[in-house]
C-alpha positions as CSV (number, residue, x, y, z in Angstrom):
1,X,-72.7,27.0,161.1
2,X,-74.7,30.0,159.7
3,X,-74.0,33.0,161.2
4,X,-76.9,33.9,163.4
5,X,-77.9,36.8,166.1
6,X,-78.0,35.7,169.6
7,X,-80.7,38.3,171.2
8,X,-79.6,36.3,174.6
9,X,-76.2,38.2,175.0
10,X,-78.2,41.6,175.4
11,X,-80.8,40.8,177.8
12,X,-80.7,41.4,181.5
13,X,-80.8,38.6,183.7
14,X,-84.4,38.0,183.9
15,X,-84.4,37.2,180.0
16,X,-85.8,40.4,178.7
17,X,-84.4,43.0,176.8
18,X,-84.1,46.1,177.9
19,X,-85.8,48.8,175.6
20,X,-83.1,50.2,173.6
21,X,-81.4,47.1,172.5
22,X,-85.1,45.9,171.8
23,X,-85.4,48.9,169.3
24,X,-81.7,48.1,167.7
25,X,-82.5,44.7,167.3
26,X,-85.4,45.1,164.8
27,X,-85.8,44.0,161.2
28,X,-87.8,47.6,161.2
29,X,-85.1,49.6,162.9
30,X,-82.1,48.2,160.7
31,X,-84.3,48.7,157.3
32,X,-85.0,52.1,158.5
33,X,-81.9,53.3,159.0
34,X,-80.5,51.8,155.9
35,X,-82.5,53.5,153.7
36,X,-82.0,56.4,155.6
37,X,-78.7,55.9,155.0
38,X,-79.1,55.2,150.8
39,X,-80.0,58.9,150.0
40,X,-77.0,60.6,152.4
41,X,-74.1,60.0,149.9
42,X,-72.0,62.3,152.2
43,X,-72.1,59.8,154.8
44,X,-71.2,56.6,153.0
45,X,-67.6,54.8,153.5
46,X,-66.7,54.3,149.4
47,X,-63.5,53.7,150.2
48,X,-64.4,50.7,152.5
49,X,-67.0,49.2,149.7
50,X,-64.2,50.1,147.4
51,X,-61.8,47.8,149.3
52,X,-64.7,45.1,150.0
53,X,-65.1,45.0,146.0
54,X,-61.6,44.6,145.7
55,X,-60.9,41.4,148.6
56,X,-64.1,39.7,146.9
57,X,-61.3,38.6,144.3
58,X,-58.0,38.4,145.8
59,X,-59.3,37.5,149.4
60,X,-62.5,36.9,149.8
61,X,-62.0,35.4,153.6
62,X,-61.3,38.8,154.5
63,X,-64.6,39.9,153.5
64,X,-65.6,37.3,155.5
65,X,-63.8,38.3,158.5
66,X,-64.8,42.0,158.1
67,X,-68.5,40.6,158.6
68,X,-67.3,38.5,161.3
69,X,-65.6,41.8,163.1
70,X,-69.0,43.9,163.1
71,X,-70.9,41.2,164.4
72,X,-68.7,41.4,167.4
73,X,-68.9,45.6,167.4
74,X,-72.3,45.9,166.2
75,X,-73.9,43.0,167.1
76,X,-75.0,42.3,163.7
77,X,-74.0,40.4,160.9
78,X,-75.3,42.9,157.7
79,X,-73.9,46.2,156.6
80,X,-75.3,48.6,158.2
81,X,-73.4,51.4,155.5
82,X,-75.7,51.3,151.7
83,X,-72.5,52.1,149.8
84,X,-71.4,49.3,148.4
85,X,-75.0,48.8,146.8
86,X,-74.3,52.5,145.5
87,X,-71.1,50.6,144.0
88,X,-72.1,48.4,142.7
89,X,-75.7,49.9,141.1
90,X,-72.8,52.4,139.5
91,X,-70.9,49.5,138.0
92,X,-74.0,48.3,136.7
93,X,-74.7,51.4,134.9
94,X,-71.1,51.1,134.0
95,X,-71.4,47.4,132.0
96,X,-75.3,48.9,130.5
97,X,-74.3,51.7,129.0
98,X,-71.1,49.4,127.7
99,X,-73.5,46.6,126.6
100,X,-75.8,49.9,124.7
101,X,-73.0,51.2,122.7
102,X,-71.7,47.8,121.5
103,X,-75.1,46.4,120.7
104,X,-75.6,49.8,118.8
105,X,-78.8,50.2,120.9
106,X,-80.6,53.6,121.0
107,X,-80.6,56.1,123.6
108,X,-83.9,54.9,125.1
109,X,-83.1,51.0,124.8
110,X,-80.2,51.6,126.7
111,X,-82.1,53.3,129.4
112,X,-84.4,51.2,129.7
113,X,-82.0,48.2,130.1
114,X,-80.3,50.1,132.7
115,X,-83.5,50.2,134.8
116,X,-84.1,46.4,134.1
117,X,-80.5,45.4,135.2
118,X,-80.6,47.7,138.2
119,X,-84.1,47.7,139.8
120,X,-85.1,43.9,138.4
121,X,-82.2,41.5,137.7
122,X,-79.9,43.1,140.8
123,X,-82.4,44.4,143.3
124,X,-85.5,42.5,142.6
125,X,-84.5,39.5,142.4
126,X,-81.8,39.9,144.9
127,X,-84.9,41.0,147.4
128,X,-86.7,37.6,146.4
129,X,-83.7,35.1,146.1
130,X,-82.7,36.7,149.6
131,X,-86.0,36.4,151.3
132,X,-86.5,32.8,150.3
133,X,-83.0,32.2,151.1
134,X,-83.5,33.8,154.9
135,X,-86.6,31.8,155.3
136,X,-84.4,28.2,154.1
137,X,-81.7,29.1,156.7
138,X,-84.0,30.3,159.5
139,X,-86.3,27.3,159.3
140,X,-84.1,24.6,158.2
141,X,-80.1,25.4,158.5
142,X,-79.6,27.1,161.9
143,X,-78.0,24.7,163.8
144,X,-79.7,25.2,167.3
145,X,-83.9,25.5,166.6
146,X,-84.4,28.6,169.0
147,X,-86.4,31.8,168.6
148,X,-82.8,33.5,170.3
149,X,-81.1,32.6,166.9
150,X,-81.5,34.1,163.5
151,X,-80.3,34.9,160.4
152,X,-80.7,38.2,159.4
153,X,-82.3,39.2,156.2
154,X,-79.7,41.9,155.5
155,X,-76.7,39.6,155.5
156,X,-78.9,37.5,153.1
157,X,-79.1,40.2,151.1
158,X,-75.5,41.3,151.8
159,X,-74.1,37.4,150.6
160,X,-76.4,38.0,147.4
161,X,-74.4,41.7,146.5
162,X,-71.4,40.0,147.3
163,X,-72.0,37.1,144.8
164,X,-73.4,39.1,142.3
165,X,-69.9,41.9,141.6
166,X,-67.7,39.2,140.6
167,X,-69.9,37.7,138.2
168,X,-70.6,41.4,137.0
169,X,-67.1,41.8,136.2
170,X,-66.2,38.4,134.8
């Protein structure tokens, strides 16, 4: 089964939410604060993406279970901390500027590949292939067809960055 949010287990007993778990449970409030989040480097956990990075290849179920941990503390499936994207955007960098001085590429080239692998074959496309993705698994692949169940776009975009380091570094 996909994992999925249950906005049941916070409401009251008449069925409603109450107005701060309302406001924690939107797409808006979550994209807010992790982009709010992607320009304080100061308050990033490196050395927890560092470890994620490293149990994608020697363990990946414990990734797994890390994501299943926080959606029991959280109450939500994505990461909520930007700095394994920072991570992995370095890496990128990393590999480009590699690629640049094998291929013998000029100063600019390289550049400029470095803002095509970054902003459109990582990000960009990870935006689309994750939105299409979400939509598949909302509409088709969640096991019980209710408006209380949902997979969230972050963790869509979370199994994406998680798919795309190892092949970066094979």
């Amino acid at each position: 089964m996909l994992p999925s949010t249950s906005l049941s287990s916070s409401m009251h007993g008449n069925g409603v939410l109450n107005s701060r778990d309302a406001a924690r449970h939107t797409a808006g409030a979550k994209r807010y604060k992790y982009l709010r989040r992607l320009f304080r480097f100061r308050q990033m956990d490196f050395e927890f993406a560092a470890w994620q990075m490293l149990y994608l290849f020697t363990s990946p179920q414990r990734v797994y279970r890390n994501f299943h941990y926080r959606k029991q503390t959280k109450d939500q499936w994505a990461r909520d901390d930007p700095a394994f994207l920072v991570l992995l955007s370095i890496w990128l960098c990393v590999s480009t500027i590699g690629f640049g001085f094998v291929l013998d590429m000029g100063f600019f080239e390289t550049i400029k590949l470095l803002l095509w692998v970054v902003f459109i074959d990582c990000v960009g496309v990870g935006l689309l292939i994750s939105t299409l993705m979400w939509f598949v698994s909302n509409k088709y692949l969640v096991k019980r067809q209710s408006r209380d169940y949902d997979v969230e776009w972050g963790y869509a975009f979370d199994v994406h960055l998680n798919a795309f380091y190892p092949l970066l570094v094979i």
